[in-house]
Residue frames relative to the residue before (quaternion, step in Angstrom):
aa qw qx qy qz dx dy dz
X 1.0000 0.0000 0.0000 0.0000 0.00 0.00 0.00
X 0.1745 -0.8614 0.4438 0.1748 3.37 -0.59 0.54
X 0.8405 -0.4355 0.0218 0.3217 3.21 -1.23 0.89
X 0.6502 -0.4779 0.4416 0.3922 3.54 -0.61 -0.21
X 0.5827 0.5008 -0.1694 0.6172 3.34 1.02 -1.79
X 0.7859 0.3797 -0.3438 0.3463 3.93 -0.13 -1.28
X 0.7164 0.4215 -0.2530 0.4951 3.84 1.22 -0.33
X 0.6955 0.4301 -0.3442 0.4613 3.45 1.07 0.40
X 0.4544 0.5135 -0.3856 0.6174 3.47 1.72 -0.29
X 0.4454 0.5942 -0.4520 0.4942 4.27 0.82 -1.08
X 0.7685 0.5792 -0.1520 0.2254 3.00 -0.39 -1.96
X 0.6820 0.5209 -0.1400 0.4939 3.36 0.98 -1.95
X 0.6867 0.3421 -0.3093 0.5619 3.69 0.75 -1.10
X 0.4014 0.6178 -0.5534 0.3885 4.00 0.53 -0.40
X 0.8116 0.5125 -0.0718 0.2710 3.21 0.22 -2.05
X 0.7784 0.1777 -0.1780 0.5752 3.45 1.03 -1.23
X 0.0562 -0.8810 0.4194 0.2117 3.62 0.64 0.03
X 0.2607 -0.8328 0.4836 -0.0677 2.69 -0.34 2.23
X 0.8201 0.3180 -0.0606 0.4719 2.73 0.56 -1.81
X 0.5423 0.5861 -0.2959 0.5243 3.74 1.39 -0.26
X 0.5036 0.5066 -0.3609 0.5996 3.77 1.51 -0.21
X 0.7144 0.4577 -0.3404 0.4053 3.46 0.42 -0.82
X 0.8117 0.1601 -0.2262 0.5142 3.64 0.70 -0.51
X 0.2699 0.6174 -0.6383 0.3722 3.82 0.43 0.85
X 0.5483 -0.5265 0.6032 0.2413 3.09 -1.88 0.50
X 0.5344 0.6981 -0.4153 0.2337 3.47 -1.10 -0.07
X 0.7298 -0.3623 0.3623 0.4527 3.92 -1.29 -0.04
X 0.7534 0.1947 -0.3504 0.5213 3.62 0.38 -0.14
X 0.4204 0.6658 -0.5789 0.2117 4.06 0.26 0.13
X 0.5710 0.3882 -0.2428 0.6814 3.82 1.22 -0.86
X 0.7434 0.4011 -0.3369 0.4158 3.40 0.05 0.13
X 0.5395 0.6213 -0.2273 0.5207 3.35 1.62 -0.43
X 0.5796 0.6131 -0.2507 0.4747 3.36 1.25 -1.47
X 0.7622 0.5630 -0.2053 0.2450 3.17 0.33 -1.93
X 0.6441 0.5383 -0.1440 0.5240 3.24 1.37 -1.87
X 0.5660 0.5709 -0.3556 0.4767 4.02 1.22 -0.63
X 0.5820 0.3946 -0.3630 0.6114 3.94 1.13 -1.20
X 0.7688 0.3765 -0.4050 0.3213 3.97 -0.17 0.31
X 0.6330 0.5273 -0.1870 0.5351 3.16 1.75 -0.58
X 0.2828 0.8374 -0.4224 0.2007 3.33 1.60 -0.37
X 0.0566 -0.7741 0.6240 -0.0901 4.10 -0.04 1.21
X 0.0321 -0.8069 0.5867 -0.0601 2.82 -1.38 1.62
X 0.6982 -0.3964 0.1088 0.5862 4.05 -0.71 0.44
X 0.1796 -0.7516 0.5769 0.2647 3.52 -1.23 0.66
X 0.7870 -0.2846 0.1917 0.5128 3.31 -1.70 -0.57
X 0.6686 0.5464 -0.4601 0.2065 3.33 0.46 -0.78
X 0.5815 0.6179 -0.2225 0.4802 3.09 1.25 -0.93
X 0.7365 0.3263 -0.2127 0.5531 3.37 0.27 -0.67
X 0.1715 0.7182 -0.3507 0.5760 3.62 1.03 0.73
X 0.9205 0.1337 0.0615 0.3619 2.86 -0.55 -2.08
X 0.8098 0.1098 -0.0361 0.5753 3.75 1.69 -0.72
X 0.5045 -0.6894 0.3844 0.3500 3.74 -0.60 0.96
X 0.1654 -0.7772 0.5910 -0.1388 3.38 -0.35 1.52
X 0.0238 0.8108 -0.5739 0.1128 3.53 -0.91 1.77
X 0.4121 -0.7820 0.4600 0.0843 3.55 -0.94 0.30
X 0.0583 0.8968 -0.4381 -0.0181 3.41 0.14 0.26
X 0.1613 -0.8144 0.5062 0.2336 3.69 -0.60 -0.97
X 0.0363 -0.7749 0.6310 -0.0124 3.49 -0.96 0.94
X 0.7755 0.1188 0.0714 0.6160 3.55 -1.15 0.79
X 0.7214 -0.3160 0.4656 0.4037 4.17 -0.16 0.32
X 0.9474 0.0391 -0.1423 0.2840 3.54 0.40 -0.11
X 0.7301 -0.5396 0.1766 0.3803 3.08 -1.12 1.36
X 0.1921 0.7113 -0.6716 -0.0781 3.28 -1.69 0.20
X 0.4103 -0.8109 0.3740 -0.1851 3.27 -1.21 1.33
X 0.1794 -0.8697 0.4571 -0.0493 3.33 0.69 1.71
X 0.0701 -0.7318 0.6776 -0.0188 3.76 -1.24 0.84
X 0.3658 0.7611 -0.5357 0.0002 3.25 -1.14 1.12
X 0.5175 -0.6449 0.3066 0.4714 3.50 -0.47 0.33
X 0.6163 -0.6272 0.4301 0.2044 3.06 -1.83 1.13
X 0.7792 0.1224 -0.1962 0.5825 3.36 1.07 -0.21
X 0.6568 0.5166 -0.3666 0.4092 3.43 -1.64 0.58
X 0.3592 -0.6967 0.4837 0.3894 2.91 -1.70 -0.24
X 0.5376 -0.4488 0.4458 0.5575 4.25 -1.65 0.33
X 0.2591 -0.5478 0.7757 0.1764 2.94 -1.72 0.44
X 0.9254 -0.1170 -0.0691 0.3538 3.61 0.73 0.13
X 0.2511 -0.8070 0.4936 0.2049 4.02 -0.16 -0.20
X 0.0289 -0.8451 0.5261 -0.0904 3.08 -0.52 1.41
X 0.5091 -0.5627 0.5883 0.2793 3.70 -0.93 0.71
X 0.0489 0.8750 -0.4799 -0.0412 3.71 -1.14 0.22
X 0.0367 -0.8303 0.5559 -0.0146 3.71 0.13 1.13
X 0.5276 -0.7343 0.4197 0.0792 3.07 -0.70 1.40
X 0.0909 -0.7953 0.5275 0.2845 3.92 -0.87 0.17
X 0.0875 0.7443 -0.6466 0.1426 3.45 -1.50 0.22
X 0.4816 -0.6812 0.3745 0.4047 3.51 1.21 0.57
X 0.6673 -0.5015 0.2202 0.5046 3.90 0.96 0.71
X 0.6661 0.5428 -0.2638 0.4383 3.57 1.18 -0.93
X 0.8607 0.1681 -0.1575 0.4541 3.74 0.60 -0.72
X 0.7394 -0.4884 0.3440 0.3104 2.79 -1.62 0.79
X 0.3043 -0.5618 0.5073 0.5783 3.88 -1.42 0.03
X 0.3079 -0.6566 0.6621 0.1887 2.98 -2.20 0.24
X 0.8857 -0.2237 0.1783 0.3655 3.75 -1.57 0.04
X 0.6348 0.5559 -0.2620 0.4683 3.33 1.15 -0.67
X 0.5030 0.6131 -0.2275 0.5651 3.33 1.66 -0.81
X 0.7427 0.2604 -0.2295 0.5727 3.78 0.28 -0.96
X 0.7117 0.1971 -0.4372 0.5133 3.72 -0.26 -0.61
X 0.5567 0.3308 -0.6449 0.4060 4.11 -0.18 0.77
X 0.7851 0.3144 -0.3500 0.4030 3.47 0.20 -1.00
X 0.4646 0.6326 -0.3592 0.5050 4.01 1.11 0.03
X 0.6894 0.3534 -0.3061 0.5533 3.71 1.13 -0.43
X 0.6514 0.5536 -0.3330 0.3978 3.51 1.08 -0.72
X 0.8605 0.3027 -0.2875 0.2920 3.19 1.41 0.23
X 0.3774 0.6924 -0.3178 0.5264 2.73 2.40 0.10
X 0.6910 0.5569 -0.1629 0.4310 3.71 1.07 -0.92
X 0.7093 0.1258 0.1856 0.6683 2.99 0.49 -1.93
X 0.6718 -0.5450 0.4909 0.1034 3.51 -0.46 1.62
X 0.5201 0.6390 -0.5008 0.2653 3.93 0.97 -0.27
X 0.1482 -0.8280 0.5145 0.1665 3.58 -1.04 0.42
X 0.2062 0.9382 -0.2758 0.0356 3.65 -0.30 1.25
X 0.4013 -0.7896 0.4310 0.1723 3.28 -0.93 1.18
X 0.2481 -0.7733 0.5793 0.0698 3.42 -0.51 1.78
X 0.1366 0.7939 -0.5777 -0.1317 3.73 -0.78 0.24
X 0.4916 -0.6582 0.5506 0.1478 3.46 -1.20 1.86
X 0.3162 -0.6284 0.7099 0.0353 3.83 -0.31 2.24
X 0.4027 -0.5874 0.6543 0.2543 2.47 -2.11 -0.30
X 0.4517 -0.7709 0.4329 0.1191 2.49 -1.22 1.57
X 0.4473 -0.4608 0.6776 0.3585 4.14 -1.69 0.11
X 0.5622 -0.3544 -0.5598 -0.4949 0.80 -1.65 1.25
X 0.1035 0.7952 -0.5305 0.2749 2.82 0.75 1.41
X 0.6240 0.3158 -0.0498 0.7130 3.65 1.32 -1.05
X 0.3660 -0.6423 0.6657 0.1018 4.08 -1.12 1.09
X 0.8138 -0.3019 0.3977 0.2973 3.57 -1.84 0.53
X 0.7149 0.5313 -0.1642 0.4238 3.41 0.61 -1.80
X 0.4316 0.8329 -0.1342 0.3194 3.37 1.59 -1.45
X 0.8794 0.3305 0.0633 0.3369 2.25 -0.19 -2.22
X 0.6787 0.5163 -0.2197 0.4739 3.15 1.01 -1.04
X 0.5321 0.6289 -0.2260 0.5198 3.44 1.25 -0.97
X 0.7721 0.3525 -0.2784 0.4495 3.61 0.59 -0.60
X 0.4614 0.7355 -0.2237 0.4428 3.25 1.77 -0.87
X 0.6020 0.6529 -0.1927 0.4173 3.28 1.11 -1.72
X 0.7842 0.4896 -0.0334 0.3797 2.73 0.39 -1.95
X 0.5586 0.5228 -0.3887 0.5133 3.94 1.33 -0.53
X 0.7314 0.6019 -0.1965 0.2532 3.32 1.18 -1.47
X 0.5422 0.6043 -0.2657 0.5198 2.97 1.91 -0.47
X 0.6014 0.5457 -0.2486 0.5280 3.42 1.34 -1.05
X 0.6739 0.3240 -0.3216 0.5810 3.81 0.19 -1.02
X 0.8995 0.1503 -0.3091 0.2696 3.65 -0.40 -0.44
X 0.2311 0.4882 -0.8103 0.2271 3.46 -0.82 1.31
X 0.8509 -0.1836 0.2477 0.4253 2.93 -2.36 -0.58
X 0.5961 0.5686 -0.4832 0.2963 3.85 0.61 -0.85
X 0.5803 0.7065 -0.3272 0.2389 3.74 1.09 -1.09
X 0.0293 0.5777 -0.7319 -0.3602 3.09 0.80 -2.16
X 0.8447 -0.2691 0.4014 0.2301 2.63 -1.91 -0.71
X 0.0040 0.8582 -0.4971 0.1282 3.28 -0.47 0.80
X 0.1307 -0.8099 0.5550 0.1376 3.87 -1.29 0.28
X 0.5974 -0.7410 0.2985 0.0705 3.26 -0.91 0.91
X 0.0182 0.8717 -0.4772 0.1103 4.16 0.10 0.61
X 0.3287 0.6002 -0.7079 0.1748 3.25 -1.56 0.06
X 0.3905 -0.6444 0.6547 0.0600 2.85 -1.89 0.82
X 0.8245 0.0932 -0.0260 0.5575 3.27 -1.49 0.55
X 0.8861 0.0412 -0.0109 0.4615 3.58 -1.12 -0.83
X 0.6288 0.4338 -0.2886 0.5771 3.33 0.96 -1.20
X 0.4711 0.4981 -0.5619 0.4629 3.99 0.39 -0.25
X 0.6741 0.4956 -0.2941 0.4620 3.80 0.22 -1.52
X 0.6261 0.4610 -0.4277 0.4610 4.11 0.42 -0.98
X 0.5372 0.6767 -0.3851 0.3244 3.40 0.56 -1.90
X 0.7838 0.4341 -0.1621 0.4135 3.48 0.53 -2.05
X 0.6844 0.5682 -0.3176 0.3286 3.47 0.69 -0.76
X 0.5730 0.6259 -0.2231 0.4797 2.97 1.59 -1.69
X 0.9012 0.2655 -0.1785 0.2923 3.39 0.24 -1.20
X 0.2920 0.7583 -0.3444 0.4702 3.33 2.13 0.55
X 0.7093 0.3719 -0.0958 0.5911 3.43 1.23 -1.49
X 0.5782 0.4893 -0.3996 0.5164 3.39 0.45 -0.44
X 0.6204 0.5652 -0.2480 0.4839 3.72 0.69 -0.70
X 0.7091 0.2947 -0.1022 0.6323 3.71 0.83 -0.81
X 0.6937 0.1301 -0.4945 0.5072 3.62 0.62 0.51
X 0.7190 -0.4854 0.4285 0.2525 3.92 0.36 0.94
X 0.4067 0.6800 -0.4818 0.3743 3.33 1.14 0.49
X 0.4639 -0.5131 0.5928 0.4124 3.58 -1.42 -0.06
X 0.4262 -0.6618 0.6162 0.0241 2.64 -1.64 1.64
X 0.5474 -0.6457 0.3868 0.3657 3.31 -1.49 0.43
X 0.5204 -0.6848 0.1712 0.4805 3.57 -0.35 0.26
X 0.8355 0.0669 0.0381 0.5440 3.44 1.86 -0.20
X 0.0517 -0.9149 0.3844 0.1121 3.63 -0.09 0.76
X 0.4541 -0.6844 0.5672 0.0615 3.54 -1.60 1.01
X 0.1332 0.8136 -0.5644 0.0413 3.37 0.04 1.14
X 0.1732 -0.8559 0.4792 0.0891 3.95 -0.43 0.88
X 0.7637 -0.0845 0.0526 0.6378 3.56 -0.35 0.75
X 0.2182 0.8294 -0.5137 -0.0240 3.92 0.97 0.16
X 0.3298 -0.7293 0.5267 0.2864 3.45 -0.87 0.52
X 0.0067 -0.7943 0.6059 -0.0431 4.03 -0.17 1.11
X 0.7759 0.2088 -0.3042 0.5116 3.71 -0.16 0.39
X 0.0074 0.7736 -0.6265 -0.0946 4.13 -0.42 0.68
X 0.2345 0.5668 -0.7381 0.2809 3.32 0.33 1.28
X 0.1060 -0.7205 0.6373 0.2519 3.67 0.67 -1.61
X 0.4890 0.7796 -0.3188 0.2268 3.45 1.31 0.66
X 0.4395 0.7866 -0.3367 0.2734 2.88 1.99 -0.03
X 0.6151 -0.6665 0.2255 0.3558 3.48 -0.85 1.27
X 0.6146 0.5031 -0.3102 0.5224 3.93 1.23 -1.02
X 0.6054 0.5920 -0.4713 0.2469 4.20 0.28 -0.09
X 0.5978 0.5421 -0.4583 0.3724 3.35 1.75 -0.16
X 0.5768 0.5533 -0.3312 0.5015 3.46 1.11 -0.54
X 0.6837 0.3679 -0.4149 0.4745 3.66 0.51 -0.08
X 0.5846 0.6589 -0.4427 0.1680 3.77 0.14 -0.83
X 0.6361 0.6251 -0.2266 0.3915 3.10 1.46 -1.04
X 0.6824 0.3750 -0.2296 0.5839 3.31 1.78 -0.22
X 0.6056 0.5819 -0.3725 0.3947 3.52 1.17 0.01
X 0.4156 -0.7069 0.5157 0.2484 3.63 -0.66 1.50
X 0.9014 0.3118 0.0101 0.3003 3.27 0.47 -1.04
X 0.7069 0.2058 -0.3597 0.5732 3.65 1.15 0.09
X 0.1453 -0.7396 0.6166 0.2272 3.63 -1.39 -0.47
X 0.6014 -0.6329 0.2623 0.4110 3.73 -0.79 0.85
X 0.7282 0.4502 -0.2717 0.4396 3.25 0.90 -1.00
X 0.6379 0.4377 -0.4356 0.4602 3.76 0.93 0.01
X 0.5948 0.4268 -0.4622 0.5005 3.24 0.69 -0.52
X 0.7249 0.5036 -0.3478 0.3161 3.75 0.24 -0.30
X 0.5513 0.4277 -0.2689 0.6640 3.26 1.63 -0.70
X 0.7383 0.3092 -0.4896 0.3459 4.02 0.23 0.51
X 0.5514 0.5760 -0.3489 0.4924 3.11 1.63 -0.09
X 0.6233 0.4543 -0.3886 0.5041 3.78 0.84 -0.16
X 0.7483 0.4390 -0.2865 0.4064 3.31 1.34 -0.24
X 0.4543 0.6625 -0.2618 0.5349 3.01 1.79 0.11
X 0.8346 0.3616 -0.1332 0.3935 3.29 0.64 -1.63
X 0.4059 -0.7390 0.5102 0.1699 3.16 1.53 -0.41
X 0.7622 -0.4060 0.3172 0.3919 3.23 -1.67 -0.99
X 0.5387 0.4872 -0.5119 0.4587 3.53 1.40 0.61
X 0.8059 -0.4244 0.3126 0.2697 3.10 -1.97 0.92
X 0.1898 -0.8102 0.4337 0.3457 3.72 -0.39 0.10
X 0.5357 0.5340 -0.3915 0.5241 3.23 0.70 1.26
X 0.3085 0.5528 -0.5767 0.5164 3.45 1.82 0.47
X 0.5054 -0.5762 0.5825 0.2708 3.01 -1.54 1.50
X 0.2906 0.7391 -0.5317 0.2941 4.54 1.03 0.27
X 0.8629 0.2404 0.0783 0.4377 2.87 1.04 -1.78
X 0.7028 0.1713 -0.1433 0.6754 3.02 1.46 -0.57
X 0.4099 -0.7096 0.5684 0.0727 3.55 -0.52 1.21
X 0.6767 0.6170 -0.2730 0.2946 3.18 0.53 -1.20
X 0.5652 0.6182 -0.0857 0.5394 3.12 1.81 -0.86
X 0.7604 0.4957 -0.1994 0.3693 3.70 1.09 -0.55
X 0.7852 -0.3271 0.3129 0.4225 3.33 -0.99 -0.17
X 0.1005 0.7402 -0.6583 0.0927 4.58 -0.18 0.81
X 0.4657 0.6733 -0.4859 0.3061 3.58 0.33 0.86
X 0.7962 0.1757 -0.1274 0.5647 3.78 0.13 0.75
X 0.5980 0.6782 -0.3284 0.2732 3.34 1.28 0.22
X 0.5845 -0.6708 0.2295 0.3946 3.78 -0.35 0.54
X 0.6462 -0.4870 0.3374 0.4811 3.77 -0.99 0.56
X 0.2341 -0.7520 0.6158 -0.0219 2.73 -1.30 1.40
X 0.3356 -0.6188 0.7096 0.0315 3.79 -1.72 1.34
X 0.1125 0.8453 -0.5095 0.1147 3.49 -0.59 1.04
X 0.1303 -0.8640 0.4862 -0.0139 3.76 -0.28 0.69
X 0.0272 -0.7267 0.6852 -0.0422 4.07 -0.75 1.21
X 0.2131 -0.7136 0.6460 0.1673 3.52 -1.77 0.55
X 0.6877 -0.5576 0.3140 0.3428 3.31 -0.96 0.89
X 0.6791 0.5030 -0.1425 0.5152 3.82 1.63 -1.23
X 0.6737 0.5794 -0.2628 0.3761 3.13 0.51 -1.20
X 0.4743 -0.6857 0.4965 0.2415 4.07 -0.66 1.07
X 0.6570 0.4622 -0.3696 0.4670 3.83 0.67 -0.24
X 0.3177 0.5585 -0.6604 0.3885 4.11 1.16 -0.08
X 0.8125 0.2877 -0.4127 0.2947 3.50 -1.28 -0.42
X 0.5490 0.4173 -0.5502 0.4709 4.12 1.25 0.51
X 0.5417 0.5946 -0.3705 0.4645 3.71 1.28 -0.60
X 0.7561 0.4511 -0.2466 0.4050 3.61 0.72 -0.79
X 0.3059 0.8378 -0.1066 0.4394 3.01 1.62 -0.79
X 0.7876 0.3192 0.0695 0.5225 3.09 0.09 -1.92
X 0.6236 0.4688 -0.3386 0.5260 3.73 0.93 -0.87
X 0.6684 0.3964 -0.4114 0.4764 3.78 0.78 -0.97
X 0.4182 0.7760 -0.3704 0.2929 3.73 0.80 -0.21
X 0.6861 0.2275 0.3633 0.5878 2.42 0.30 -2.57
X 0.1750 -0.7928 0.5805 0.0623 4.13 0.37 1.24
X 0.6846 0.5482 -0.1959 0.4387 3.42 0.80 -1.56
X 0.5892 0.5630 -0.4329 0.3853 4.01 0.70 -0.35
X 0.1464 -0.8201 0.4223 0.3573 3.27 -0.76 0.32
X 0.3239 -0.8367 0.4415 0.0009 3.53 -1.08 0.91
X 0.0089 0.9028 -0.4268 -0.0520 3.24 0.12 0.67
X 0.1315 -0.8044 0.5793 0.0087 4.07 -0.08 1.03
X 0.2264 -0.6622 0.7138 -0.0263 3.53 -1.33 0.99
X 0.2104 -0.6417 0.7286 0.1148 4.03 -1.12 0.97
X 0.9074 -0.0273 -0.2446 0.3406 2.36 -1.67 1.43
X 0.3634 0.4913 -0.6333 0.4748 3.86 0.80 0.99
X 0.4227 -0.6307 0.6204 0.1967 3.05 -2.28 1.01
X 0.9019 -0.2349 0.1717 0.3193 3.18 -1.78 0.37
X 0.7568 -0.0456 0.1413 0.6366 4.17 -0.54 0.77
X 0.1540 0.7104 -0.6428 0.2417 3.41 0.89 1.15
X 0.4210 0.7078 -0.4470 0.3494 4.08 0.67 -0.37
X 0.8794 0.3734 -0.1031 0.2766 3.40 0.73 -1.38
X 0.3985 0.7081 -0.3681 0.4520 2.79 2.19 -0.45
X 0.6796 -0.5159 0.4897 0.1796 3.31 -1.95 0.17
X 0.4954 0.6042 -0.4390 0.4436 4.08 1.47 -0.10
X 0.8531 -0.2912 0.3006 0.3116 2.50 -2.23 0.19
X 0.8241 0.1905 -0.1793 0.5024 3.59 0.69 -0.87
X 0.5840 0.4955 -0.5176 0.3814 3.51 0.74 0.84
X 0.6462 0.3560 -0.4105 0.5359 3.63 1.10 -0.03
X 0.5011 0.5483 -0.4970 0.4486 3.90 1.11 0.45
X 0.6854 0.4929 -0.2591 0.4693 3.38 1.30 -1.03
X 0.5429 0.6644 -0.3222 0.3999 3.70 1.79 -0.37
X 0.5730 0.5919 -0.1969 0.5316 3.17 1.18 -1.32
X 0.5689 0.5443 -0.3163 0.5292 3.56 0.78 -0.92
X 0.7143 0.5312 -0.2393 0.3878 3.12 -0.16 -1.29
X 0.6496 0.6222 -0.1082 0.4233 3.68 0.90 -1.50
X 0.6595 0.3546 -0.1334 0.6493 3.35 0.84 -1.46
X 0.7768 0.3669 -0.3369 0.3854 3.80 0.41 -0.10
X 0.2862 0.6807 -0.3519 0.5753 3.27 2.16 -0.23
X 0.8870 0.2471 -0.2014 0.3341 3.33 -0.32 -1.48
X 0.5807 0.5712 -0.3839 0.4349 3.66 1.12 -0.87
X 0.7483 0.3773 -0.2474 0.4863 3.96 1.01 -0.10
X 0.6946 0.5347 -0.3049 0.3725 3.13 1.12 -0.69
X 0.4468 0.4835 -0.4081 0.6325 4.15 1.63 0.46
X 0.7344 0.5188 -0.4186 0.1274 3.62 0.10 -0.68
């Protein structure tokens, strides 16, 4: 049963669609985007307060390191934001990855891609590539891999290709509600939408045409699910019972039997990162699988 807190926050976004405004098709969705690259909301003081928050740059664009001010890391983790490729991360993004290191000792480097559709499939990933080449020599150590939602889908791509150019791999990857097929064509997502607070089929499809551009949507670029999971490292993976992208999470488990996956009825979209009862259960999780890979 799920919290109290996790079905009134559900509810609340049901009611005012906020976050269901943001990904809907329609005259304001490009107009949504635009106003988001001006609103564009990075860690504040409070945060940076509580965990040692840096800034860097690669290639023209920001990237953004969290660790905790006291102690030692219990681990280092890569981090690919979500926003269906088009938006930017927001607050929910930093105060999760801001607890993962105030709590759990985790140290992580977020880097701000480019986004569609200003920036194309080919893009994105390209730049993505190109960090990965940077973050992983000897300077790294060891390290594990994440993203949510979209960033779940980069995560996969990234470390698909990395994997076929013979690169070091991460030692393990975290994929949360990950979006791995942008068709959104799967036959069960009409029956869910009506319970999803926070995506809608036809936006998510209109950011994925703006994403994918002029590659196939079935280029494993955009849709991972589609690509090559042979030799890759143990994989943490997480679906909500509401949320229209469960059946790429499920998907992937029927793939890949041996991953471990962990699914929650009736929880909304990238519920992991959120601040309830079962996102700091799903944190802890996350942590203890952080650290049990991050020595090997």
């Amino acid at each position: 049963m799920p919290s109290l807190t996790a079905r009134l926050i559900a509810s609340l976004f049901r009611m005012t669609g906020s976050l269901r405004k943001r990904y809907s098709d329609g005259p304001d969705f490009l107009n949504n985007i635009e106003q988001s690259r001006t609103e564009q909301q990075y860690p504040g003081a409070k945060l940076r307060k509580r965990v040692d928050i840096r800034e860097s740059e690669f290639q023209g664009r920001k990237i953004i390191r969290f660790a905790p001010k006291n102690g030692k890391a219990t681990g280092q983790l890569l981090y690919w934001h979500g926003g269906g490729y088009v938006y930017p991360a927001v607050d929910i993004h930093w105060q999760f990855l801001a607890h993962m290191a105030d709590k759990h000792g985790i140290v992580t480097t977020a880097p701000l891609y480019p986004l569609a559709p200003e920036a194309s499939a080919k893009d994105a990933v390209a730049w993505a590539m190109n960090f990965y080449r940077e973050f992983t020599p000897d300077r790294a150590g060891p390290f594990i891999m994440g993203g949510d939602s979209a960033g779940g889908g980069l995560c996969a791509a990234v470390v698909q290709q990395a994997r076929d150019e013979g690169r070091i791999l991460p030692k393990a990857l975290i994929l949360i509600c990950p979006w791995l097929d942008i068709s959104v064509s799967h036959p069960d997502q009409p029956a869910i939408e009506p319970r999803d607070c926070v995506l809608t089929i036809n936006g998510a499809r209109a950011a994925g045409r703006l994403y994918a551009r002029d590659l196939p949507l079935d280029d494993p670029r955009v849709s991972p699910l589609f690509g090559n999971w042979d030799g890759l490292p143990p994989i943490l993976s997480f679906g909500g019972g509401d949320d229209i992208l469960l059946p790429d999470a499920r998907r992937l488990k029927e793939k890949l039997p041996a991953i471990e996956y962990i699914e929650e009825a009736v929880m909304m979209h990238d519920w992991p990162i959120f601040f309830l009862r079962e996102s700091r259960t799903a944190q802890a999780r996350m942590a203890n699988f952080i650290a049990a890979h991050y020595g090997d």
